[in-house]
C-alpha positions as CSV (number, residue, x, y, z in Angstrom):
1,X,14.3,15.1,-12.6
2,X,12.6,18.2,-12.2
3,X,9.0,16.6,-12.4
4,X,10.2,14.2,-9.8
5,X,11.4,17.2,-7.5
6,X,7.8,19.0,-8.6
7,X,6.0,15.5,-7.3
8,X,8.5,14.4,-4.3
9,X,6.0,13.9,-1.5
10,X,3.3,12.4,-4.0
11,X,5.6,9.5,-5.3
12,X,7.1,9.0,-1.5
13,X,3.5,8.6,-0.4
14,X,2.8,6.5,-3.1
15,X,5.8,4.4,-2.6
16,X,5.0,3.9,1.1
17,X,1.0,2.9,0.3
18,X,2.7,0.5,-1.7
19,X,4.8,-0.9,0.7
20,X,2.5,-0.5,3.7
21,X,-0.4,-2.8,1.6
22,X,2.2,-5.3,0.7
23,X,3.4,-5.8,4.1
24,X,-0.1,-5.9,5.7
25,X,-0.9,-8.4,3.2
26,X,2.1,-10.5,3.8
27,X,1.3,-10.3,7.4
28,X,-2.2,-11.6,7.3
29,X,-1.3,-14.2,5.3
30,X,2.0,-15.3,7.7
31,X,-0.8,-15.4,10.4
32,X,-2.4,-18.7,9.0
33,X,1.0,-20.1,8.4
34,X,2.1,-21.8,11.5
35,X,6.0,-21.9,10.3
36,X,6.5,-18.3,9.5
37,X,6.5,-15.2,11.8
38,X,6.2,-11.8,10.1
39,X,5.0,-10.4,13.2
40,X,7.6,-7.1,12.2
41,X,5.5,-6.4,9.2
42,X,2.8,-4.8,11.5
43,X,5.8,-2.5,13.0
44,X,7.1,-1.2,9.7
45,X,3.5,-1.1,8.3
46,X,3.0,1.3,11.7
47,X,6.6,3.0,10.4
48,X,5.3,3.7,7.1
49,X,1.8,5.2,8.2
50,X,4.0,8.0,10.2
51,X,6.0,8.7,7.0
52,X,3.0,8.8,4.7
53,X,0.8,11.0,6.5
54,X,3.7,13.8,7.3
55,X,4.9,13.6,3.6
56,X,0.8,14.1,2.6
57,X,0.8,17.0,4.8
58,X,3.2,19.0,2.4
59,X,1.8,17.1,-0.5
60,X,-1.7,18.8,0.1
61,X,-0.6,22.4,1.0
62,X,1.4,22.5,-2.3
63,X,-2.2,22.1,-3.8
64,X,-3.7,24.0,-1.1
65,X,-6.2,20.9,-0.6
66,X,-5.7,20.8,2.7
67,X,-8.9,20.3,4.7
68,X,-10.6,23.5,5.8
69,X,-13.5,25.8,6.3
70,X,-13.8,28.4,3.9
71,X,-17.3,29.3,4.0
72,X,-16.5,32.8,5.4
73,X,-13.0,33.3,4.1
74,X,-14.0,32.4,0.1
75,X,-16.6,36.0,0.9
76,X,-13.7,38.1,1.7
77,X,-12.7,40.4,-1.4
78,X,-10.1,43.4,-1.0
79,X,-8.0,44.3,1.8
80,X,-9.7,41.8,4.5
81,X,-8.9,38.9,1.8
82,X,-5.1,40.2,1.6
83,X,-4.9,40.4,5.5
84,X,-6.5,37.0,6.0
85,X,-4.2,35.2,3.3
86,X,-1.3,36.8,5.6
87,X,-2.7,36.1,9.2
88,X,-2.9,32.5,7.5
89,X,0.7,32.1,6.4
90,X,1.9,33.2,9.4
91,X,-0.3,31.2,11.6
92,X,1.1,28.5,9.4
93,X,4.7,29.3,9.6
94,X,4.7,29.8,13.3
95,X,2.9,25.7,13.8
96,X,5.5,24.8,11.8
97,X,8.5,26.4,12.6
98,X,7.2,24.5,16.3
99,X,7.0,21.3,14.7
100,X,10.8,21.7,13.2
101,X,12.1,22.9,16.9
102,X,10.4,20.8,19.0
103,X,10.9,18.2,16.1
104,X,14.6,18.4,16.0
105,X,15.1,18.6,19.7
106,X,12.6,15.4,19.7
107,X,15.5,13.5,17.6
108,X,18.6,14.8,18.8
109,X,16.9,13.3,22.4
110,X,15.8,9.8,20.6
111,X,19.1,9.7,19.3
112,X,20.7,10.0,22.8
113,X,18.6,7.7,24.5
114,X,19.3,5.3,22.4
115,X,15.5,4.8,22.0
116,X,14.9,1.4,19.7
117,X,11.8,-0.2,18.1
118,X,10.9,-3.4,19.9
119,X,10.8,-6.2,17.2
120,X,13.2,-4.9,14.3
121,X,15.1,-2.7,16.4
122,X,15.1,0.4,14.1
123,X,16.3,3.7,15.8
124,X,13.3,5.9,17.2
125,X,14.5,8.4,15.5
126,X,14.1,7.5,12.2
127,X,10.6,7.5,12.9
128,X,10.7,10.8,14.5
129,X,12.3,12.6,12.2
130,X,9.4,12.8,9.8
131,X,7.8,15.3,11.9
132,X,10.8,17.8,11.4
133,X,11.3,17.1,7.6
134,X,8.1,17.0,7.0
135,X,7.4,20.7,8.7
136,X,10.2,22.0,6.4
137,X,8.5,20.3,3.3
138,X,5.9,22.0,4.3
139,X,6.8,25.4,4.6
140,X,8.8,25.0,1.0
141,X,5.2,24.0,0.0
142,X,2.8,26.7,1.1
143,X,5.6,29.5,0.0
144,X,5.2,27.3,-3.4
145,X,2.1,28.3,-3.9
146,X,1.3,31.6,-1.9
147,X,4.0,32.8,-3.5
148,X,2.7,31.4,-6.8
149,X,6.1,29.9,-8.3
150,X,3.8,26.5,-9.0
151,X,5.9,23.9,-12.0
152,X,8.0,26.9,-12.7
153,X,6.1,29.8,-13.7
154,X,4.3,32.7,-11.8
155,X,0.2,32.0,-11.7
156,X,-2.5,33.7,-10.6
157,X,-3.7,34.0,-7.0
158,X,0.0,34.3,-4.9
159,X,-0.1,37.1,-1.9
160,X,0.2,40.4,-3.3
């Protein structure tokens, strides 16, 4: 169980790739068949992609493989390298603690609108609230590993 906490946003990316190729697939095929419409495949296949790419977004800061330019910051040693590691965090925290305001407040008004997805008819919302969920991922994430509490133990390189 542990692993599978360790590994969450991996195997729920992993899990929706899955899905989202299956789907696509079934709904190229359904195009050449004139008897079958699968024409909501494309809309959960659209679903999914939100999903997998806000779940990847913790999955790659756990790793800190995020993209990013470190041609300058990997030449800091000392004090500058502690302050920048900070100034990053916090930069970090404060996007993200937008992302899980404004992404709450974005569901709580998709929820009262009533807002619905045109062919299967799933709530708005349950699109939407990947952004929120996957902000606080996120943030669990990067204090993972700048805090260096990694597959439980202490390693090298967390903000002294």
């Amino acid at each position: 169980m542990k692993k599978f906490i360790d590994n969450f946003e991996e195997y729920m990316c992993s899990a929706g790739l899955v899905v989202m190729t299956i789907f696509t697939f079934l709904g190229v095929i359904s195009r050449k068949l004139p008897q079958v419409n699968l024409s909501w495949t494309m809309e959960l296949v659209t679903t999914m992609f939100v999903w997998v790419c806000a779940l990847a977004s913790a999955a790659a800061f756990k790793t800190n493989s995020h993209m990013g330019f470190s041609y300058l910051t990997d030449k800091l040693r000392g004090i500058p390298r502690g302050i920048h590691k900070w100034l990053r965090v916090a930069i970090i925290f404060a996007n993200y603690a937008l992302w899980i305001i404004y992404g709450f407040k974005m569901v709580a008004d998709q929820i009262e609108s009533g807002l619905v997805t045109a062919v299967m008819a799933t709530p708005g919302w349950l699109i939407g609230l990947a952004v929120p969920i996957s902000a606080v991922l996120t943030v669990i994430r990067i204090l993972q590993y700048e805090l260096g509490y990694r597959f439980g133990k202490k390693e090298k390189g967390a903000l002294q």
